[in-house]
One Martini backbone bead per residue (centre of mass of N, CA, C, O) as a GRO file, in nm:
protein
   90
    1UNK     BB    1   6.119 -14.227   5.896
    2UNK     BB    2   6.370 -14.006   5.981
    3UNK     BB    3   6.626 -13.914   6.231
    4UNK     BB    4   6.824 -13.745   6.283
    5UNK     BB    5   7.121 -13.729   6.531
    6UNK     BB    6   7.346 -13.530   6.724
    7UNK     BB    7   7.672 -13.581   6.863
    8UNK     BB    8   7.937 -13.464   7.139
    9UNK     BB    9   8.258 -13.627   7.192
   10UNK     BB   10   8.405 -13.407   7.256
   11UNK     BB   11   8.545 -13.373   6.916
   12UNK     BB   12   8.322 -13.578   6.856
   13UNK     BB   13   8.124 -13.650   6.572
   14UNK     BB   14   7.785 -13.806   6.555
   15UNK     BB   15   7.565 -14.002   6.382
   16UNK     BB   16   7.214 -14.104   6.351
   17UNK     BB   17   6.949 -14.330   6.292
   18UNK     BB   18   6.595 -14.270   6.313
   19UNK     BB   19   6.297 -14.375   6.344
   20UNK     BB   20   6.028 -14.302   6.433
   21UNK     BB   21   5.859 -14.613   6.532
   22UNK     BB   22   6.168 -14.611   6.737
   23UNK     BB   23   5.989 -14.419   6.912
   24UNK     BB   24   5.850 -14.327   7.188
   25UNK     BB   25   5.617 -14.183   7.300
   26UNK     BB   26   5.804 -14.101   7.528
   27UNK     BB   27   6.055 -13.877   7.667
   28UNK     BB   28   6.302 -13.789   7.768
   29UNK     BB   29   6.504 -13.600   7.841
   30UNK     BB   30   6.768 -13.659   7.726
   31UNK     BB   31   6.639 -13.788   7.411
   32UNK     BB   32   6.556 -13.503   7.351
   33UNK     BB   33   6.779 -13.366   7.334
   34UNK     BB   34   6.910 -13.510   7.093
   35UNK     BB   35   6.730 -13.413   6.924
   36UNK     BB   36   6.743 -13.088   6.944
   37UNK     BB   37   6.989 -12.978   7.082
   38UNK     BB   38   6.959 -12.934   7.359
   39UNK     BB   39   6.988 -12.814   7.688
   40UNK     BB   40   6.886 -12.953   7.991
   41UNK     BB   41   6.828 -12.681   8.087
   42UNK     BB   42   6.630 -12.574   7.865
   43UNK     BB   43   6.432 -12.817   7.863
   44UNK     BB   44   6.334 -12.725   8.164
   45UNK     BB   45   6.254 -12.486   8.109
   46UNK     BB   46   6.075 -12.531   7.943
   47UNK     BB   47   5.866 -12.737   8.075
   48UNK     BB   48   5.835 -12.486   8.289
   49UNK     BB   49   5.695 -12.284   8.078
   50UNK     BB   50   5.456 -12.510   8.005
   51UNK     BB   51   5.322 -12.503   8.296
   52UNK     BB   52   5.275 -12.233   8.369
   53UNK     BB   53   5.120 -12.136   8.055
   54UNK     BB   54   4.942 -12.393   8.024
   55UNK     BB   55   5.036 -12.455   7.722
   56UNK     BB   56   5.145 -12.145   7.533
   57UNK     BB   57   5.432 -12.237   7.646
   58UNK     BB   58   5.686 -12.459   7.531
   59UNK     BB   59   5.711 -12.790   7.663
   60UNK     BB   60   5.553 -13.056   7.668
   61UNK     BB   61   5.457 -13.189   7.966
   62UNK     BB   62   5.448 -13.518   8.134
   63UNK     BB   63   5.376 -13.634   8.493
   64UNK     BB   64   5.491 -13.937   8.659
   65UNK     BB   65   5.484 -13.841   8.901
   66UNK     BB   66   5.824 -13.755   8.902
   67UNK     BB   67   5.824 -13.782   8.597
   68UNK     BB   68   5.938 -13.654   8.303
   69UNK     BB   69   5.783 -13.641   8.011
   70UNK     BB   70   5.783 -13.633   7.659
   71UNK     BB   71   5.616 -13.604   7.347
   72UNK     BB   72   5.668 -13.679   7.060
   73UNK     BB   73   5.489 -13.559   6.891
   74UNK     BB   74   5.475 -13.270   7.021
   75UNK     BB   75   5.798 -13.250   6.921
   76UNK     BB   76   5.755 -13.290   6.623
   77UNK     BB   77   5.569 -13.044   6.571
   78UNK     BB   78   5.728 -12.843   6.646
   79UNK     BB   79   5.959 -12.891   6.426
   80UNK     BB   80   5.740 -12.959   6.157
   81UNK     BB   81   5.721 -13.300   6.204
   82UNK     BB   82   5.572 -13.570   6.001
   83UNK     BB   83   5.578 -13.892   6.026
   84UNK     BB   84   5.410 -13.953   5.738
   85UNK     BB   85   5.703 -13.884   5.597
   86UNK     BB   86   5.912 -13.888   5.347
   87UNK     BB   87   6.269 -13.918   5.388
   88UNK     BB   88   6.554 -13.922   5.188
   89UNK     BB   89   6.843 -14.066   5.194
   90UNK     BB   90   7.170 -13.906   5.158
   0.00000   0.00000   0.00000
């Protein structure tokens, strides 16, 4: 499966493939951003509002230390794509 990410820096826009394959099991926060596209601030307000609902609301998130990683599949799950799934390259 292919997973497209845009980023832009200043006014150029740019893509790339990743692999799902090429996902680590956990992702920074950072990483989660690329693929989501919300902003910093957003992501971590979701997965602060899903640990404090217990995980009924936001993005899943495993602390490990300091450390707050997003589990990969977990939110692959939530944008409705699944893994397994072909998608043919554009």
């Amino acid at each position: 499966m292919v997973w497209r990410t845009y980023s832009s820096v200043g006014h150029r826009h740019w893509s790339r493939q990743m692999r799902f394959e090429d996902l680590p099991p956990f992702l920074r926060v950072e990483q989660a951003q690329e693929l989501t596209q919300l902003g910093r601030s957003q992501l971590y307000e979701q997965t602060r509002l899903w640990r404090a609902s217990g995980g009924k609301e936001g993005i899943p998130v495993v602390r490990f230390g300091r450390c707050l990683r997003i589990p990969t599949a977990a939110l692959l799950r939530l944008a409705g794509v699944r893994p397994e799934e072909d998608i043919d390259d554009e």
